[in-house]
C-alpha positions as CSV (number, residue, x, y, z in Angstrom):
1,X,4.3,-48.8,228.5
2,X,6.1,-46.7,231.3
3,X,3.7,-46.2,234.7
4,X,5.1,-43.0,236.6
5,X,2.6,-43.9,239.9
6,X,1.8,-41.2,242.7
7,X,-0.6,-41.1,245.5
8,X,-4.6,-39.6,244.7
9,X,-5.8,-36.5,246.5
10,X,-8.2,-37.6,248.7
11,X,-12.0,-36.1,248.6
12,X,-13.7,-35.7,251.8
13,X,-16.7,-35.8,250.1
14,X,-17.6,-38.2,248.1
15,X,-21.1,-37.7,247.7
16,X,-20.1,-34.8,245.5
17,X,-19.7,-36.8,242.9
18,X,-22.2,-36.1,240.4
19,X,-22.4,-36.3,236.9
20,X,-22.4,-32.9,235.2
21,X,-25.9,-32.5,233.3
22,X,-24.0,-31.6,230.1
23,X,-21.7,-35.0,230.1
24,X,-23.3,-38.3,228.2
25,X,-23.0,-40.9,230.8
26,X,-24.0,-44.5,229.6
27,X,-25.8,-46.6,232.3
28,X,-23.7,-48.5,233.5
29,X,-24.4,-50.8,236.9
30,X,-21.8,-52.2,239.2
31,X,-23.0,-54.7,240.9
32,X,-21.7,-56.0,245.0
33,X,-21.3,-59.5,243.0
34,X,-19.0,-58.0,240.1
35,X,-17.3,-56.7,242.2
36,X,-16.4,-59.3,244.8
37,X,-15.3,-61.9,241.4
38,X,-13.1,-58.8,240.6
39,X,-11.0,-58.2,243.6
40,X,-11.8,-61.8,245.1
41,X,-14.4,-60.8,247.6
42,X,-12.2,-58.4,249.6
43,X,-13.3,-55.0,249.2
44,X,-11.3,-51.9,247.8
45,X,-8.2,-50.5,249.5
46,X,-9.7,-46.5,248.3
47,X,-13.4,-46.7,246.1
48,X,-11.9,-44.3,243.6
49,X,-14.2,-41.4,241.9
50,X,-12.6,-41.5,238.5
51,X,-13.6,-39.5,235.4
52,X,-13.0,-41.2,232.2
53,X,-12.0,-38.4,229.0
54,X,-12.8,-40.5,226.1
55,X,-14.5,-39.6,222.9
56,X,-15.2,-42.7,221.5
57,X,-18.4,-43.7,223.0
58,X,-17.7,-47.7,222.8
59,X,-14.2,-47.8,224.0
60,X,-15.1,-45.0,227.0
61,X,-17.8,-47.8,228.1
62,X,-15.9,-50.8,227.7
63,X,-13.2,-49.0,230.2
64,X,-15.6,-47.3,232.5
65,X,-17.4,-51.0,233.0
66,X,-13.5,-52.3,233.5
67,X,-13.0,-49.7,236.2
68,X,-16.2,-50.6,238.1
69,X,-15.5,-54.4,237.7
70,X,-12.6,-53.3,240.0
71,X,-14.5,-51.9,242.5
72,X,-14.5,-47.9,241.6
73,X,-16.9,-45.0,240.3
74,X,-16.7,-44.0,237.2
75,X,-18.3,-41.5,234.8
76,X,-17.2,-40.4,231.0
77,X,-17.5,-37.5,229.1
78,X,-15.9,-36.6,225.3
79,X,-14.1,-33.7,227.1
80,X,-15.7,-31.3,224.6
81,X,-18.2,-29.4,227.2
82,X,-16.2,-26.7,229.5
83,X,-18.0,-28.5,232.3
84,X,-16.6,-31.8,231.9
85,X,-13.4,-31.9,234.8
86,X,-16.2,-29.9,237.1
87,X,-16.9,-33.5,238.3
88,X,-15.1,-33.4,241.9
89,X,-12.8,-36.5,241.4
90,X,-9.7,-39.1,242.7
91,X,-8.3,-39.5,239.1
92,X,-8.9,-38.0,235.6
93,X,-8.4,-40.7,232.3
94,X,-7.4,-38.7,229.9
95,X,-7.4,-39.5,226.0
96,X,-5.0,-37.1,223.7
97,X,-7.1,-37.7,220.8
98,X,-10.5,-35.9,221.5
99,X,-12.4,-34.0,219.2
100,X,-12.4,-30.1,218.6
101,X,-10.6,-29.4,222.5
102,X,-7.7,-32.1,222.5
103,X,-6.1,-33.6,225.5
104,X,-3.6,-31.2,225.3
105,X,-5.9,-28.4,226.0
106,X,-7.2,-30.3,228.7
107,X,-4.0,-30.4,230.3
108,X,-3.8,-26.7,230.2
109,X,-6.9,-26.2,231.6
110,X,-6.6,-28.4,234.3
111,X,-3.2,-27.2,235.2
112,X,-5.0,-23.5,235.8
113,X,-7.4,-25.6,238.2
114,X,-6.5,-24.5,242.2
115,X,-6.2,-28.1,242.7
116,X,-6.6,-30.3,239.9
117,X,-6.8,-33.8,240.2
118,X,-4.5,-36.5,239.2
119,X,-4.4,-37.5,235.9
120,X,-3.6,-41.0,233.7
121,X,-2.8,-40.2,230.1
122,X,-4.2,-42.7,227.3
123,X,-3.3,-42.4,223.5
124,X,-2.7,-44.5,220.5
125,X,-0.7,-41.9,218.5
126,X,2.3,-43.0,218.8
127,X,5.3,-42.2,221.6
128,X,6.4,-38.6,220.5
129,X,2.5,-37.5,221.2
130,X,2.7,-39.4,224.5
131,X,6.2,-38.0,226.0
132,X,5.3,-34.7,225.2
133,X,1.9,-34.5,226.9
134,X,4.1,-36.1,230.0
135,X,6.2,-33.5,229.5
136,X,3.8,-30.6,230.0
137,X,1.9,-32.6,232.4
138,X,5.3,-32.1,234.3
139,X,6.0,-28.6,233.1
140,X,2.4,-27.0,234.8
141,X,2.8,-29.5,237.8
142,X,0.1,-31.6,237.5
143,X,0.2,-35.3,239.3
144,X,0.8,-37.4,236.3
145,X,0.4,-41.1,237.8
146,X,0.4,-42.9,234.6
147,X,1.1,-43.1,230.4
148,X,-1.4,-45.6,229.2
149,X,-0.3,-47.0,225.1
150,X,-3.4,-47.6,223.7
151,X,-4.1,-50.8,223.5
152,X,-4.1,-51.7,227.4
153,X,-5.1,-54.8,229.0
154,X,-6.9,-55.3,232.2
155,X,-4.3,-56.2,234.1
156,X,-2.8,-52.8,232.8
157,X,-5.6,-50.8,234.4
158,X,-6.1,-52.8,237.8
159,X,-2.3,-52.5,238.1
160,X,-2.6,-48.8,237.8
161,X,-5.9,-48.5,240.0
162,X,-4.3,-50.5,242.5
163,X,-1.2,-48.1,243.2
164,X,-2.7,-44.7,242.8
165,X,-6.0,-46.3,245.4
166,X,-3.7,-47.3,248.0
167,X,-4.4,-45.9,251.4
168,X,-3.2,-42.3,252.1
169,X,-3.5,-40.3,255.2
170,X,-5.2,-36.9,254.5
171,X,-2.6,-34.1,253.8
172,X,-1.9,-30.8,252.1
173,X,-0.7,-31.0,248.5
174,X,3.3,-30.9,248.3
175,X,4.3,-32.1,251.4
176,X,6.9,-34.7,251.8
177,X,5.7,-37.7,253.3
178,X,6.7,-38.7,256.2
179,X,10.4,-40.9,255.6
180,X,13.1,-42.2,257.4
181,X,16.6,-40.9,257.3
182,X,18.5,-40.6,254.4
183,X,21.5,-42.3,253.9
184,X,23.7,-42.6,250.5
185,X,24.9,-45.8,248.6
186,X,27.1,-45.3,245.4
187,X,27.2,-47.4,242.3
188,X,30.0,-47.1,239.9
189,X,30.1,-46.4,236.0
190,X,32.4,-48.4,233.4
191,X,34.7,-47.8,230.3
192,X,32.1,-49.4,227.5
193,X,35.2,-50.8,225.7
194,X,37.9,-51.6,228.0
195,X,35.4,-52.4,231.0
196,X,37.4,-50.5,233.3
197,X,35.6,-48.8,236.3
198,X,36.0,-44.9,234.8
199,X,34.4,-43.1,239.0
200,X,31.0,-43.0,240.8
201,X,27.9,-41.8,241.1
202,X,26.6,-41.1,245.2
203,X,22.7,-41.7,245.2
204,X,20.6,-41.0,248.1
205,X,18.1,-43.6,249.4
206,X,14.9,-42.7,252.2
207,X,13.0,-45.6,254.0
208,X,9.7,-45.6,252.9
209,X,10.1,-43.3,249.6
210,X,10.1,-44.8,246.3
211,X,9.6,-41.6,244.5
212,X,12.7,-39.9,245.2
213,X,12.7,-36.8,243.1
214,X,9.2,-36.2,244.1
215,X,10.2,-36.3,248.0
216,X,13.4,-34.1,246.9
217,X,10.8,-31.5,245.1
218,X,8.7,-31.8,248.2
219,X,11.2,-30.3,250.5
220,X,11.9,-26.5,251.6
221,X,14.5,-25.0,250.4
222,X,16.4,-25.3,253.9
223,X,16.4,-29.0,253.7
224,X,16.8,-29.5,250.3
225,X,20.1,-27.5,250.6
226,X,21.6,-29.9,253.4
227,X,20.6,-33.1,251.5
228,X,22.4,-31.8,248.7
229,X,25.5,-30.6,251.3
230,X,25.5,-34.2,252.6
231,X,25.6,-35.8,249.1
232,X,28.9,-33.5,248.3
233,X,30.0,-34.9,251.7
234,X,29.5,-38.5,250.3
235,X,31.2,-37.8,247.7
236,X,34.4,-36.7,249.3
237,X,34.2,-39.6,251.7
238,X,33.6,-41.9,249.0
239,X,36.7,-40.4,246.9
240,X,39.1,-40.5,249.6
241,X,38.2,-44.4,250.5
242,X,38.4,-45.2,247.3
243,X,42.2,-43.3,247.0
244,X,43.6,-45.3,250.7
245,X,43.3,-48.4,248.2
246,X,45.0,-47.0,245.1
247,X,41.8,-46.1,243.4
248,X,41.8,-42.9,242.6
249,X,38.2,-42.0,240.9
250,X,36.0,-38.8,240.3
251,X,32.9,-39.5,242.0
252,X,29.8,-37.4,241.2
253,X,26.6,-36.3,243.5
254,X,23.3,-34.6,242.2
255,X,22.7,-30.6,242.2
256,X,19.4,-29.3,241.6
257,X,19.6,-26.2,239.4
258,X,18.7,-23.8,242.3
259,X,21.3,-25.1,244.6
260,X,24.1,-25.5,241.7
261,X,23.5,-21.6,240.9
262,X,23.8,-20.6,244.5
263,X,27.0,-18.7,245.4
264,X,27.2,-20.1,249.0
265,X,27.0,-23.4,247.9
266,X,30.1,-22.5,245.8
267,X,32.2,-21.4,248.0
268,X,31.0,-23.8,250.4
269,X,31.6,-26.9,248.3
270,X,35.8,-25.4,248.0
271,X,35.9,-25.2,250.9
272,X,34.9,-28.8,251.9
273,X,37.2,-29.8,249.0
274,X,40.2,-27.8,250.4
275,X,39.5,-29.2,254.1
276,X,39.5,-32.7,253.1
277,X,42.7,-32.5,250.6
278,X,40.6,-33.3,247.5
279,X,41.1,-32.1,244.1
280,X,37.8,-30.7,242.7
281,X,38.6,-32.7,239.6
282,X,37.5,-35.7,241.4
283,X,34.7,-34.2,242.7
284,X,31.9,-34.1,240.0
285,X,28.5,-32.0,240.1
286,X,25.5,-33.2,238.4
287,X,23.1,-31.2,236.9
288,X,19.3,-32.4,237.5
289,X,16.0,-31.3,236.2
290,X,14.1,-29.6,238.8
291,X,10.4,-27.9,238.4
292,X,10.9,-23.9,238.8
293,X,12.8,-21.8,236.6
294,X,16.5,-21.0,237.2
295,X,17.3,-18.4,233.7
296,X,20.5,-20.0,231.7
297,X,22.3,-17.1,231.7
298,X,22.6,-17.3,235.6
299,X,23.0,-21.4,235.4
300,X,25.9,-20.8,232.8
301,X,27.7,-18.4,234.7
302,X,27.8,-19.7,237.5
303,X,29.1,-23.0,235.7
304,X,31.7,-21.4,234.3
305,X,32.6,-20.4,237.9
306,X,32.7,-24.5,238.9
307,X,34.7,-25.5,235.9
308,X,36.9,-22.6,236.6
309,X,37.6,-24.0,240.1
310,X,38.2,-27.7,238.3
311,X,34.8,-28.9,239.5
312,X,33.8,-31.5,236.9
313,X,30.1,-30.8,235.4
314,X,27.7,-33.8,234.6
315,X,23.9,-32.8,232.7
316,X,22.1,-35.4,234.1
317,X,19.0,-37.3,232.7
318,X,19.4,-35.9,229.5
319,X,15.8,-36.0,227.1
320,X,14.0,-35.9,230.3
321,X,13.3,-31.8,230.1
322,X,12.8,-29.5,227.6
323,X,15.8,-27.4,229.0
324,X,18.0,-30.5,228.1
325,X,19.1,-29.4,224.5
326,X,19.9,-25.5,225.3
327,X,21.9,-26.3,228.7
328,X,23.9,-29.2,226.2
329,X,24.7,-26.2,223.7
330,X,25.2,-23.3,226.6
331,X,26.9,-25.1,229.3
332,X,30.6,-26.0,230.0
333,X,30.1,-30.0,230.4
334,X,32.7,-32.2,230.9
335,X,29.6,-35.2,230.7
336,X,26.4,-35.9,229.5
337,X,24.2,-38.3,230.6
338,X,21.4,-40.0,228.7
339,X,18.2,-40.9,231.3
340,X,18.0,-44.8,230.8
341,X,14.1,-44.3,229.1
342,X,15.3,-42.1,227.2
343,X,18.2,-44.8,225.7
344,X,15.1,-47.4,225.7
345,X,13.3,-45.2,222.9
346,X,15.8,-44.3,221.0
347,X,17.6,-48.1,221.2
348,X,14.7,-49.2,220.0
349,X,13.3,-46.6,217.8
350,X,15.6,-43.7,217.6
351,X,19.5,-45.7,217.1
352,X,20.8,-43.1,215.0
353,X,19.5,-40.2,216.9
354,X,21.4,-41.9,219.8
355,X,24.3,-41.9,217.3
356,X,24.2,-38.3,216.4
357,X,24.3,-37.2,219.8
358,X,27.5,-39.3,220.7
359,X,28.8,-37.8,217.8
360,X,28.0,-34.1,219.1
361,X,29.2,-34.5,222.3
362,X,32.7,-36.3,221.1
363,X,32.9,-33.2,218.6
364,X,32.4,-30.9,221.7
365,X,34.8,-32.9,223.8
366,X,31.5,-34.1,226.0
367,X,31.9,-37.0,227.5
368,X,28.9,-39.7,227.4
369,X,27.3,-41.6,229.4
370,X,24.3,-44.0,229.0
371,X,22.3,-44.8,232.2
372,X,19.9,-48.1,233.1
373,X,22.4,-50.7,231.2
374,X,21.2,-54.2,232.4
375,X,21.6,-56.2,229.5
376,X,23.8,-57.5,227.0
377,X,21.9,-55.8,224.4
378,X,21.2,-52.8,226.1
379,X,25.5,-52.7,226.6
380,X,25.7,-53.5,222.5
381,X,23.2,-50.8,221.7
382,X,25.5,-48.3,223.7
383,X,29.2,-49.7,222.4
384,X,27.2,-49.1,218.8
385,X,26.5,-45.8,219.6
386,X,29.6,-44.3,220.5
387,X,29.1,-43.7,224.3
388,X,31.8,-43.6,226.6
389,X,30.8,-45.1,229.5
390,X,28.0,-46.8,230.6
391,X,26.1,-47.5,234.3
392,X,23.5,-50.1,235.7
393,X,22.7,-53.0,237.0
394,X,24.5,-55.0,234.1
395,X,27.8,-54.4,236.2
396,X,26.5,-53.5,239.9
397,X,23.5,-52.4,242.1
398,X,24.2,-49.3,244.5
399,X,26.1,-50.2,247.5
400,X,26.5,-48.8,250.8
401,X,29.4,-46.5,251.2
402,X,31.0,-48.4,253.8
403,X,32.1,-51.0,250.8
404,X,33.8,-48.5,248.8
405,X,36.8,-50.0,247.2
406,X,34.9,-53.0,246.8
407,X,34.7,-52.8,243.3
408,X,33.1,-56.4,241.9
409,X,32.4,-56.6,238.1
410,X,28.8,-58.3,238.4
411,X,28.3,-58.6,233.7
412,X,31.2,-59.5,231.8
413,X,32.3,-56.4,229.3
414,X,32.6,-57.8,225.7
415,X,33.2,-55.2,222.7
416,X,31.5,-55.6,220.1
417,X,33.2,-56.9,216.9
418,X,35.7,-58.3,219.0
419,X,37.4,-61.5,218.3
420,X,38.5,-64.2,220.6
């Protein structure tokens, strides 16, 4: 089960939160005492309003008396009256498989909602069901805190509840919280059969975000432009480091589509290359999923205008968004690399998928690499698969810049079929 956790919207008003007179609502009691054995006597960080989407009438009382035990509100509906997300609430349970209006359609109609609530998804149907309601959960922008794989256990829900009902101060949607400054750390990617260190990857790191693509979707369009300027300067720093000790590495930063198709960041990014007396072969762009639409035909073009100039291009977190598969066919990558839950499916589930597109790439001359390694299996799943290269915590965690050159090979590298 993969939790994707985010912060509630507050309600002013919680009094508002009344059962619709078309939903079924069991009767249900939540006593002080259940709920002192539940959370040990101390009372709830945030009492939750939550409104539970479930069309089987035993299970949807069985997890709306689990939620209460844990100190929240909660009400049910099967999601089949037009009035059932009218219910002015913290969190909406949602389960794919309703009746005659699915959970799809619920997502739909929520998403056209001036401010829809969060929203937990639940299903038993299997994964492909599951990551494709979290992708159009993500495609209309709704706050998707968490994909629930029926069954769930107790521990599962109260470990939920207690991330999404910590304390929040009381602000507009889409505004990034309040952080420290940014600064980068790098972590370096290897050859899966030689085990030689093949370049870089700069990340950036905020005190007090966790979520960073959510604070990086958060920003204007001003700052999001200089985070990604002082990345590219990373980079560079990082490269020539690396080069005063005879390591001469491409090193890659991250590029939201709208920045990577902007003209000024281009010419900019050349020029910062020329300055610093870097090749733009060692200097690699990353291509990341972003919400908003930038069209191909203007992403393409202007890639062609970065490999032109020997800029290196990377897709990044590939299977995470539909636009995955068409920028893989339309763009001119020198590198594509798999999103590490995405390489957790298919190694478990999907191995010669993960073959076939290794296969695709290497016929393209694509370059592959698989992120999240961390064990020896996950590192034989990828040798097996025909990757080239591989990144994670099997090698090295992210270091600060200041260490480059520093390279330390944490996992040993063993091929596999090899002999001793």
């Amino acid at each position: 089960m993969s939790l994707g956790l985010a912060r509630p919207v507050s309600l002013p008003n919680r009094d508002v939160f009344q059962t619709p007179e078309a939903v079924p609502v069991p009767v249900l009691h939540c006593a002080n005492r259940l709920q002192e054995d539940a959370i040990g006597g101390a009372q709830a960080k945030i009492m939750l309003n939550i409104l539970v989407l479930e069309d089987d009438e035993a299970l949807a009382t069985e997890l709306v008396q689990s939620i209460e035990l844990l100190g929240h509100n909660a009400i049910w509906s099967d999601g089949q009256s037009p009035r059932s997300i009218d219910a002015a609430c913290d969190l909406v349970i949602l389960d794919l498989g309703l009746g005659r209006v699915d959970g799809f359609e619920i997502l739909e109609r929520m998403a056209g909602e001036s401010a829809p609530p969060p929203v937990a998804i639940m299903s038993g149907a299997g994964r492909r069901f599951m990551d494709t309601a979290r992708a159009l959960a993500s495609a209309r922008g709704l706050d998707l805190v968490a994909t629930l794989s029926k069954p769930f256990t107790f521990d599962t829900l109260r470990e939920m509840l207690e991330t999404v009902g910590q304390p929040v101060t009381a602000s507009e949607p889409h505004v990034a919280p309040v952080a420290g400054a940014p600064f980068y750390v790098f972590q370096h990617k290897y050859d899966l059969q030689s085990g030689d260190p093949v370049g870089c990857e700069i990340l950036v790191r905020i005190p007090g975000v966790a979520d960073i693509a959510r604070y990086f979707e958060d920003l204007d369009a001003a700052a999001a432009l200089q985070m990604t300027i002082a990345a590219a300067a990373a980079a560079i720093d990082v490269h020539q480091r690396l080069a005063r000790q005879g390591k001469i590495l491409p090193i890659a930063f991250n590029c939201p589509p709208d920045i990577f198709g902007s003209p000024r960041f281009f010419d900019g990014l050349r020029t910062m290359c020329a300055n610093a007396g870097v090749d733009p072969a060692m200097i690699a762009l990353e291509l990341t999923e972003q919400k908003g639409v930038v069209a191909l035909l203007d992403l393409a073009a202007m890639a062609c205008r970065y490999a032109l100039a020997g800029f290196p291009i990377h897709l990044d977190d590939f299977g995470t968004g539909a636009s995955s598969v068409e920028q893989l066919l339309k763009l001119p990558l020198h590198e594509l690399k798999i999103d590490r839950e995405v390489f957790r499916n298919l190694g478990q589930n999907g191995k010669t998928l993960l073959s076939e597109i290794t296969a695709f790439c290497r016929t393209n001359a694509i370059l592959t690499t698989i992120e999240g390694i961390e064990t020896e299996l996950d590192l034989k799943i990828a040798q097996e698969a025909g990757a080239d290269y591989g990144q994670g915590f099997f090698w090295s965690q992210p270091i600060p810049i200041t260490q480059a050159g520093l390279i330390t090979q944490v996992g040993p590298i063993t091929q596999v079929g090899a002999t001793s």
